[in-house]
C-alpha positions in Angstrom: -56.6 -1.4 35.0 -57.4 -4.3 37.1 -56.7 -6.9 33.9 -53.5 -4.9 33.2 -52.0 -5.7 37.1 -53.9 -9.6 37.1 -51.6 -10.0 33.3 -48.4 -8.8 35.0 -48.8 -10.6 38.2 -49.4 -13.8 36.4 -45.9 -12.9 34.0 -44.5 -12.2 37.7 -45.0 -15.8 38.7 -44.6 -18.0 35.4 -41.1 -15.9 35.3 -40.2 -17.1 39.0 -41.1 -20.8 38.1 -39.0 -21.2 35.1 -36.4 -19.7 37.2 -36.7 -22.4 39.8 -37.0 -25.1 37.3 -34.0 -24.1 35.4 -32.1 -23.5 39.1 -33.3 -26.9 39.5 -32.0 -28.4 36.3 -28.8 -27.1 36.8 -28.6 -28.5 40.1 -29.5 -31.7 39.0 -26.9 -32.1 37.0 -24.2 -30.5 38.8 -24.5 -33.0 41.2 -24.6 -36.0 38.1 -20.8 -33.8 37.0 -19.9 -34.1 40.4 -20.4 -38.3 41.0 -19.0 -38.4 37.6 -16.0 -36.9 39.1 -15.7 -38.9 41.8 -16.7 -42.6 40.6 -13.6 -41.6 37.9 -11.0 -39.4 39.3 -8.4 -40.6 36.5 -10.3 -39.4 33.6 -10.9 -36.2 35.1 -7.5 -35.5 35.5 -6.6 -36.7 32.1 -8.9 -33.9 30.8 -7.5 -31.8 32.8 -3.9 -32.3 31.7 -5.2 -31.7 28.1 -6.7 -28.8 29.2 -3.6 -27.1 30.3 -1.6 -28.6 27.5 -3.9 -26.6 24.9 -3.9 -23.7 27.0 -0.3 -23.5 27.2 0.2 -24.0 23.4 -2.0 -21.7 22.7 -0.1 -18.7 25.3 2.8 -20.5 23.1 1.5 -19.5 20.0 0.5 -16.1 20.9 3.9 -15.4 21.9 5.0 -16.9 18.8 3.2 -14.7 16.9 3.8 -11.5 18.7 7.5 -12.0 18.5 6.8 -12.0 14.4 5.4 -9.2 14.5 8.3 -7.5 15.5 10.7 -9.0 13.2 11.3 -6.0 10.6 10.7 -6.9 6.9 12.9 -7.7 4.5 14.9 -5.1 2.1 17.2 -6.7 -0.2 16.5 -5.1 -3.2 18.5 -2.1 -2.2 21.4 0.2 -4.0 24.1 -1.8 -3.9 27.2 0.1 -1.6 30.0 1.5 -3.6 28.6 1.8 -7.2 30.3 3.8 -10.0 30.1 5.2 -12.8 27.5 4.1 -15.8 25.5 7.4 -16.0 24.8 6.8 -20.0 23.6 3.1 -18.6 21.7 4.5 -16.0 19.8 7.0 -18.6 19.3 3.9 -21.4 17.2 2.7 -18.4 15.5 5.0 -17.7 14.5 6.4 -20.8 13.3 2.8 -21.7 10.8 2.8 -18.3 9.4 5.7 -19.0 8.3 5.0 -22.8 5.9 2.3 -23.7 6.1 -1.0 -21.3 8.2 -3.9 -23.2 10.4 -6.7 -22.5 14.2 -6.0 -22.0 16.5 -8.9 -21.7 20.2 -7.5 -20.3 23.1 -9.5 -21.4 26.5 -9.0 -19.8 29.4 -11.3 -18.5 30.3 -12.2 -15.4 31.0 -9.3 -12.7 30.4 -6.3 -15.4 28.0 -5.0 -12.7 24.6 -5.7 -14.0 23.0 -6.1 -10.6 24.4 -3.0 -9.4 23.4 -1.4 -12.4 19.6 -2.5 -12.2 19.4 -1.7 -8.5 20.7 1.9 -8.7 18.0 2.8 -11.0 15.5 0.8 -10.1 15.5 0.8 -6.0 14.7 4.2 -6.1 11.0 6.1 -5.5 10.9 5.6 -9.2 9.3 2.5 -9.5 7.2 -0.3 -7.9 9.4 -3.5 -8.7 8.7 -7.1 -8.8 11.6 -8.8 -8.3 13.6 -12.3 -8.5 17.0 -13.1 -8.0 17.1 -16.7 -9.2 20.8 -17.0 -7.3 18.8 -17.5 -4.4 15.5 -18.5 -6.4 13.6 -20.3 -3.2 12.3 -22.2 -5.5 12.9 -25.7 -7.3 10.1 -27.3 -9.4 6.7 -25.6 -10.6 4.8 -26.0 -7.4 7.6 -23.9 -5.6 7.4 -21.8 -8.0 3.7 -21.3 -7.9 4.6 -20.6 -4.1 7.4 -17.9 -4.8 5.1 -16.2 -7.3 2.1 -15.6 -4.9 4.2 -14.9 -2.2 5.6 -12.2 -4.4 2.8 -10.5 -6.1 1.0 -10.4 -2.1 4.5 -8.4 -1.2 4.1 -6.1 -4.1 0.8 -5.0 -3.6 1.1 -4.7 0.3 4.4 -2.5 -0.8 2.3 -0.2 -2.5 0.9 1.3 1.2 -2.4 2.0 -0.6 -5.6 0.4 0.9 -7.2 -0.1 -2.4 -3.8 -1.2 -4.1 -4.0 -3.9 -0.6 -6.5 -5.5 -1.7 -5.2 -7.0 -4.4 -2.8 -8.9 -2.2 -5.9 -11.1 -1.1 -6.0 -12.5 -4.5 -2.9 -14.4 -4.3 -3.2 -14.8 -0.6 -6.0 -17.2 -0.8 -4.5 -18.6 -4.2 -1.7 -19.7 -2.0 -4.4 -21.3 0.4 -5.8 -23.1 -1.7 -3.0 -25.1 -2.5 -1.9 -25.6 0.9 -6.2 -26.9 1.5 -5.9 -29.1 -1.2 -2.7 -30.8 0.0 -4.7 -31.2 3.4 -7.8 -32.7 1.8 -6.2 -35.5 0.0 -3.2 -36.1 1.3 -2.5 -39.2 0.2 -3.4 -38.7 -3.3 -1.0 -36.5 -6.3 -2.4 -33.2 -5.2 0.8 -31.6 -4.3 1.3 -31.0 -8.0 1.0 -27.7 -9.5 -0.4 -28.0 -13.2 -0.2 -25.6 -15.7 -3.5 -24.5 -15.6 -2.8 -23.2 -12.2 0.1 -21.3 -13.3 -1.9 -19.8 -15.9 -4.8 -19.2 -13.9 -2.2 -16.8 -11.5 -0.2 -14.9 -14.0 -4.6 -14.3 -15.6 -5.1 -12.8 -11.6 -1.8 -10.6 -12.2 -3.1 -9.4 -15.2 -6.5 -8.5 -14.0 -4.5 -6.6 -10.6 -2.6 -4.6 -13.2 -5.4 -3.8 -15.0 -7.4 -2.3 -11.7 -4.3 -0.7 -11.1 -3.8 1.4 -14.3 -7.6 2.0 -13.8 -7.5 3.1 -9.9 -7.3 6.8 -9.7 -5.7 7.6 -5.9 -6.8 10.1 -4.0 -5.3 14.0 -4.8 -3.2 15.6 -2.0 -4.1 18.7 -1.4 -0.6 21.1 -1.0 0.2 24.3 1.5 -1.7 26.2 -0.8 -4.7 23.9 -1.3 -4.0 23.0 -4.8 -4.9 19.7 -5.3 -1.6 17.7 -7.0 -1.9 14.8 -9.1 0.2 12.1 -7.9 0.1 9.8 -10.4 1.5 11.9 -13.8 0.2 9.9 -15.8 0.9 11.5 -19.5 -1.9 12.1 -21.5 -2.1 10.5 -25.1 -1.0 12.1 -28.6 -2.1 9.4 -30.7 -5.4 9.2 -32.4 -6.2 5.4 -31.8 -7.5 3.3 -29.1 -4.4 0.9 -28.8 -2.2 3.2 -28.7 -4.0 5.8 -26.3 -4.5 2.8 -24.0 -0.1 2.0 -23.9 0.8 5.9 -23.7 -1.3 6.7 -21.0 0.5 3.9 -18.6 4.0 5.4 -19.5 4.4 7.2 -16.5 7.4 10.0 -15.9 10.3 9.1 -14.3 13.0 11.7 -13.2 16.4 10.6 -15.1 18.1 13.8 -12.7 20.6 12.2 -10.5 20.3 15.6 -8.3 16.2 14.5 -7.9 17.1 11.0 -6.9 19.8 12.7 -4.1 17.3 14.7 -3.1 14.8 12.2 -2.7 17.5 9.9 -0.8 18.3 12.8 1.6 14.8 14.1 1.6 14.0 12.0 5.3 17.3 13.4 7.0 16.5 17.2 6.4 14.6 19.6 8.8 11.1 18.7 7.8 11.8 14.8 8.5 8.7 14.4 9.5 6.2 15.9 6.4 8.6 13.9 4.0 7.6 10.9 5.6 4.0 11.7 5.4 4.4 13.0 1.9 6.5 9.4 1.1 3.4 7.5 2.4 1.2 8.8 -0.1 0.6 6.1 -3.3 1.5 7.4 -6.4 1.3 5.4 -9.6 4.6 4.8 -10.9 5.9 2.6 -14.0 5.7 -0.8 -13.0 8.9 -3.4 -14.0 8.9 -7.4 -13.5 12.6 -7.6 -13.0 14.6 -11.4 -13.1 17.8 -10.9 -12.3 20.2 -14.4 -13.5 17.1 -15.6 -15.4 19.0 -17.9 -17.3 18.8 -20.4 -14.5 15.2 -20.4 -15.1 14.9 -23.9 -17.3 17.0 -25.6 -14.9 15.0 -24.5 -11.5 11.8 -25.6 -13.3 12.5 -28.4 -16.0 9.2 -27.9 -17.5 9.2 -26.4 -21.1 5.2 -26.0 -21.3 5.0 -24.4 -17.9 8.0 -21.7 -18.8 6.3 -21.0 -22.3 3.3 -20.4 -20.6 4.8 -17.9 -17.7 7.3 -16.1 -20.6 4.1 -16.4 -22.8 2.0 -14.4 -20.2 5.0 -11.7 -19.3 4.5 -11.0 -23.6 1.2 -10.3 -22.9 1.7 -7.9 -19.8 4.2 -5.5 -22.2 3.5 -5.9 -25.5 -0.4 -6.8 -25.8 -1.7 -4.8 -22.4 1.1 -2.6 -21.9 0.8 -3.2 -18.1 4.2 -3.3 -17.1 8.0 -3.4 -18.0 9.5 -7.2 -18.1 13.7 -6.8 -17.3 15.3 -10.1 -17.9 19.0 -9.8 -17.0 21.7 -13.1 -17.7 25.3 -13.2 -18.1 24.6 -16.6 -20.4 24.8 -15.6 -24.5 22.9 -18.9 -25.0 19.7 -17.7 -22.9 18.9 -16.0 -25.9 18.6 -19.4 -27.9 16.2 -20.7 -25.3 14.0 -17.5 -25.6 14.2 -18.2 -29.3 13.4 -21.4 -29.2 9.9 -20.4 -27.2 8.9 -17.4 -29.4 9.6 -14.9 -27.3 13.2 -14.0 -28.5 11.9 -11.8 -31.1 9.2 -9.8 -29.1 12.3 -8.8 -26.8 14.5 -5.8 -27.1 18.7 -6.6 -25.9 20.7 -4.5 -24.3 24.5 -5.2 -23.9 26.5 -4.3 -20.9 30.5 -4.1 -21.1 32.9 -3.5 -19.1 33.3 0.3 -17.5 34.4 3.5 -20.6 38.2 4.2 -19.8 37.4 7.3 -18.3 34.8 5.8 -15.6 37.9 3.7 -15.0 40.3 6.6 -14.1 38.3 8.2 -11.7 37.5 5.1 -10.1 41.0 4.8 -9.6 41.3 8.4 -8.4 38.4 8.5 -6.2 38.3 4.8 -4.7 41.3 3.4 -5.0 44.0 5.7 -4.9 42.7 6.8 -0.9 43.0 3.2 0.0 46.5 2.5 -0.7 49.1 3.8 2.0 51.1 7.1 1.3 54.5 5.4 0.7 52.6 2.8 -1.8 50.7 5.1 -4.0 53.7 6.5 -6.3 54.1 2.6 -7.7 50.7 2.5 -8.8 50.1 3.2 -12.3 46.5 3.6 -13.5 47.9 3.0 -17.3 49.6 -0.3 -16.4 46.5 -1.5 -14.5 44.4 -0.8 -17.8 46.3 -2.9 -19.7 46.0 -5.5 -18.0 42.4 -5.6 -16.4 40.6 -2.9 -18.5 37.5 -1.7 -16.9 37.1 -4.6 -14.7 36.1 -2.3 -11.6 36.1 -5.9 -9.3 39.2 -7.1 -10.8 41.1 -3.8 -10.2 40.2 -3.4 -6.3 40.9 -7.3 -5.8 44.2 -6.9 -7.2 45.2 -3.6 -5.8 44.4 -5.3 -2.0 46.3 -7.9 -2.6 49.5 -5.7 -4.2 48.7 -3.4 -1.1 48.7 -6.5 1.5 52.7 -7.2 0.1 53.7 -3.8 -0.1 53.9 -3.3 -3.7 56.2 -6.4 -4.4 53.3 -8.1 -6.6 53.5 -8.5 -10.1 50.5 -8.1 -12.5 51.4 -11.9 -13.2 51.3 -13.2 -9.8 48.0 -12.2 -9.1 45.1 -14.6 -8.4 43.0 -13.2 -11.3 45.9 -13.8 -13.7 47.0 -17.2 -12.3 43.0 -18.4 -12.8 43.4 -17.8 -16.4 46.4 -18.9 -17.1 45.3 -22.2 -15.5 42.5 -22.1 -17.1 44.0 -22.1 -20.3 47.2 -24.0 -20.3 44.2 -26.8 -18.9 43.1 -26.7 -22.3 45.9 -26.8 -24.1 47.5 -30.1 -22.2 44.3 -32.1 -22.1 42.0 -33.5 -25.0 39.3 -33.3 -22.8 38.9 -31.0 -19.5 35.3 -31.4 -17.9 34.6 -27.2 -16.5 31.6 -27.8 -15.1 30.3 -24.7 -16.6 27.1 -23.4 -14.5 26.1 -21.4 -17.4 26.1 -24.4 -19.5 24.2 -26.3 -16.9 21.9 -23.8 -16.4 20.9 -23.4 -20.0 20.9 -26.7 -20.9 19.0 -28.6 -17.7 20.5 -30.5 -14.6 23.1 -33.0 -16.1 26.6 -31.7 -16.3 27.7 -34.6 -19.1 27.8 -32.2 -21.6 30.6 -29.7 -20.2 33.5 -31.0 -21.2 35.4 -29.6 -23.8 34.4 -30.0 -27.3 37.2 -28.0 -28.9 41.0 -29.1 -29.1 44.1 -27.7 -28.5 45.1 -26.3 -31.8 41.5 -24.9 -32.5 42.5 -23.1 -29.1 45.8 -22.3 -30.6 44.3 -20.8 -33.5 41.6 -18.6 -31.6 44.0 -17.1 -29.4 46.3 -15.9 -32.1 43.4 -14.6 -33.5 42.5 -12.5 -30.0 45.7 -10.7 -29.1 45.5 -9.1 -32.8 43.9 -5.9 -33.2 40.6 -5.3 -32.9 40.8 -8.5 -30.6 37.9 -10.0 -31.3 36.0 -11.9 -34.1 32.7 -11.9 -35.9 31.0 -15.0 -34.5 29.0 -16.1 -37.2 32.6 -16.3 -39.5 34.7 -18.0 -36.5 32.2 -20.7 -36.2 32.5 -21.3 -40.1 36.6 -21.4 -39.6 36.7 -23.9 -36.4 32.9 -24.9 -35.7 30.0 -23.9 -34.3 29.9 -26.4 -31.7 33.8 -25.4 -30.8 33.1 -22.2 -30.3 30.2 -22.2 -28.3 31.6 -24.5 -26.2 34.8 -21.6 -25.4 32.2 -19.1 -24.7 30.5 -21.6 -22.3 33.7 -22.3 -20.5 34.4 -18.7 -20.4 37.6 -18.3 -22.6 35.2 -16.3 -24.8 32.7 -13.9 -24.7 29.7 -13.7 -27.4 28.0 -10.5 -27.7 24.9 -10.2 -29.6 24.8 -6.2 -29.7 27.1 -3.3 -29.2 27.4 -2.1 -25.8 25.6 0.9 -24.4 28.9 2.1 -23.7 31.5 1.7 -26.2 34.5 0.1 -24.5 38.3 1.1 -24.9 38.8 -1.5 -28.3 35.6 -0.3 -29.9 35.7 -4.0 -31.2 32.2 -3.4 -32.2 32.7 -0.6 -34.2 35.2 -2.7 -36.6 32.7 -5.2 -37.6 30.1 -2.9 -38.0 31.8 -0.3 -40.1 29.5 -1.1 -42.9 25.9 -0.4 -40.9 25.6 -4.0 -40.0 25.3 -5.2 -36.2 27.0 -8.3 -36.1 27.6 -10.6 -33.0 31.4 -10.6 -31.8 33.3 -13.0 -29.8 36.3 -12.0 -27.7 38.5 -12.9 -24.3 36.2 -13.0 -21.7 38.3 -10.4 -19.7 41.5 -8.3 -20.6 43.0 -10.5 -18.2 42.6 -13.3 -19.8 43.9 -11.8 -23.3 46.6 -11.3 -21.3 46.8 -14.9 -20.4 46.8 -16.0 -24.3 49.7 -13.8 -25.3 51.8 -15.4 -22.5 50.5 -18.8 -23.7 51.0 -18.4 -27.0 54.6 -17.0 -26.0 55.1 -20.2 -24.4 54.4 -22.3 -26.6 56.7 -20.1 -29.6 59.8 -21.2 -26.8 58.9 -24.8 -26.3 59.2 -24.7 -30.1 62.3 -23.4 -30.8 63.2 -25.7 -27.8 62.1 -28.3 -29.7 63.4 -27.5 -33.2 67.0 -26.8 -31.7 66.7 -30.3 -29.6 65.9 -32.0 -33.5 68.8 -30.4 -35.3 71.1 -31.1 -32.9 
């Protein structure tokens, strides 16, 4: 006992001198801090001015960052307002996402309603969606590119709401990084450039986040009744082999009942508001589609061949090799399909043409849209035959004109509309001028960044001769024999200007003319050519009607 007290009184008293020694220490040199301060007052204070400077960015950057926290997140890719019509469209899609994953590219001209058409079937609870609109692309070379791409794939994931999905967004979070690190390391030397191998290297990490996600199983919720569900109806396979048992069981079912999608839409607003949204936050594997809306702008955003083979090369390998997801390409440039063709990836693609809207989508467009519009005193002058005729199932072109007819009180002629005075100009531009530059920005698009080659390469009687040909029955052409009459070069130069319109298939919905159906009487799809819109066949009769009078003008002037 007595060693046991002597041990902690001698603790006791080596504790209380390190205390004082370290009491001293500190006093020591608080009083050096302090002379310090006093034998150089002005660079204390200079310290102490970037003190507070630092301390007030950093309360800066805190609020900064709280503030974007609060900024909601973006939803663009949403149903677009006002859509109509395209029901047998809107089940092609859909039957084609829930079969085997492929590549789809979507031809269709100008205004026909493509976008709408992709974002009421696909911004639905469908789908998870990867998506691009290269009209506002955000980027311009590879490295933006490289940018866009990460910043995408990190968006998709986080979308999914799934913790395990999340994840996956880390991958091309830090991929991202790395770039932005390596800029900051050697700044001075040719880092900022993206190479191919990077490129390839991201679209390898896509492929391996697909992969985990076929291969994650999420969690069952159990219902009212305790029954566990399976969220992610996943079909099971028919086939006997391992390829094919590997593609059918990522086809996932997707409801093609418009009632279901309602229902869905309207299923937050209903009494039990609250246990949808739970339900709504629970993942569920659902067919997966890369969709690049106007991707025939692709070569010229990134003028880089290698680099575009090797990102179209890798979207093959995600449908038809792995199966992993559903590539939509969608263009309203006919030529896009020569620069997938000229990459070999043309012929691992499936096309799918979109026309204008059936005659009968156009009546009760008319009925149901337009018709309530238009005053009571105006609406016995409107005739939906007469509007046909002369715009067909241009949905866009019908309401712009109807405004405007409605804006003069019905005192506005079919022929004094803006629509029909655009392609009249358009046409009588061609006929009085060997050589009219159009600036065509599908032909730029397709064909890189200089606009030297969009002037006309067809003359005036070549012109001549394919308008008389257009406002003949079935009004339209096989494209393969008008090239051999005129040119190849002629032609595809009116298509890029927009006088024509090239269509490699039939459309999903066969149109008013049925000009398809003629040149394919015999079982053989060939590609037609016709007026880009019925408004401009409208313009080529009165052209053509013109030009019969200046004539006879001219032949009465000789004889006389």
């Amino acid at each position: 006992m007595l060693r046991i007290t002597c041990k902690r009184q001698l603790l006791y008293r080596a504790s209380i001198g390190v205390c004082r020694t370290s009491t001293q220490r500190r006093s020591f040199f608080g009083v050096g801090e302090i002379l310090g301060v006093l034998t150089n007052p002005a660079e204390t204070l200079r310290q102490l001015n970037e003190s507070r400077g630092m301390l007030k960015k950093a309360k800066e950057d805190m609020e900064l960052s709280n503030e974007a926290k609060k900024i909601p997140p973006k939803h663009t890719f949403s149903k677009l307002p006002g859509f109509h019509g395209r029901k047998v469209e809107q089940a092609m899609l859909r039957k084609i996402l829930s079969n085997v994953p492929k590549m789809t590219i979507i031809f269709g001209a100008t205004s026909v309603g493509k976008t709408a058409l992709l974002r009421e079937v696909l911004a639905t609870d469908d789908f998870f969606v990867i998506k691009f609109d290269l009209r506002i692309s955000g980027f311009a070379d590879l490295r933006s590119l490289y940018i866009v791409l990460c910043e995408q794939f990190e968006r998709f994931f986080e979308e999914m709401h799934d913790e395990e999905m999340g994840k996956n967004k880390l991958t091309f979070k830090h991929l991202k990084l790395d770039i932005f690190r390596r800029d900051e390391s050697q700044p001075e030397a040719n880092y900022r450039e993206v190479s191919v191998a990077d490129l390839a290297s991201l679209m390898e990490s896509l492929q391996s986040c697909l992969l985990k996600y076929w291969e994650y199983e999420p969690k069952e919720v159990q219902e009212e009744d305790g029954q566990p569900n399976d969220n992610s109806k996943v079909k099971p396979s028919s086939q006997g082999t391992d390829t094919t048992s590997d593609s059918e069981a990522r086809k996932v079912e997707v409801s093609d009942s418009a009632e279901q999608s309602m229902k869905q839409d309207l299923g937050h607003h209903d009494s039990e508001a609250g246990k949808d949204a739970d339900l709504a936050k629970v993942f569920k594997k659902r067919p997966i589609v890369f969709l690049m809306d106007e991707a025939h702008k692709l070569p010229a955003l990134v003028n880089d061949q290698l680099s575009l083979k090797v990102f179209l090369d890798t979207l093959l390998v995600l449908t038809k090799q792995d199966r992993l997801c559903h590539v939509v390409l969608s263009t309203s440039d006919s030529f896009f399909q020569h620069f997938l063709r000229s990459i070999n990836v043309a012929q691992h693609a499936q096309i799918l043409t979109v026309g204008d809207c059936t005659k009968e989508e156009t009546r009760t467009y008319f009925k149901e849209q337009i018709l309530p519009s238009v005053p009571d005193k105006l609406r016995s002058k409107l005739s939906f035959d007469e509007l046909y005729n002369a715009f067909g199932g241009k949905l866009t072109h019908i309401n712009d004109y109807v405004n405007s007819w409605t804006n003069t009180d019905g005192e506005m002629s079919v022929y004094e509309s803006a629509i029909f005075v655009q392609a009249y100009t358009l046409l009588q531009f061609h006929m009085t001028r060997p050589k009219f530059e159009t600036f065509s920005p599908l032909s730029t698009a397709t064909s890189g960044t200089s606009t030297e080659d969009d002037s006309a390469t067809f003359s005036p009687d070549e012109l001549r001769h394919v308008m008389k040909t257009m406002v003949k029955l079935p009004y339209s052409r096989p494209y393969f024999e008008l090239c051999r009459e005129i040119g190849t070069t002629q032609v595809d130069s009116m298509i890029r200007t927009r006088i024509l319109e090239l269509r490699w298939t039939r459309t999903i919905s066969p149109e008013d003319t049925a000009a398809e159906d003629v040149w394919a009487s015999d079982g053989i799809q060939r590609p037609v050519v016709l007026p880009m819109t019925r408004i401009i066949r409208r313009a080529m009769e009165i052209v053509l009607k013109e030009e019969e009078g200046l004539q006879a003008s001219n032949n009465i002037r000789q004889e006389t």
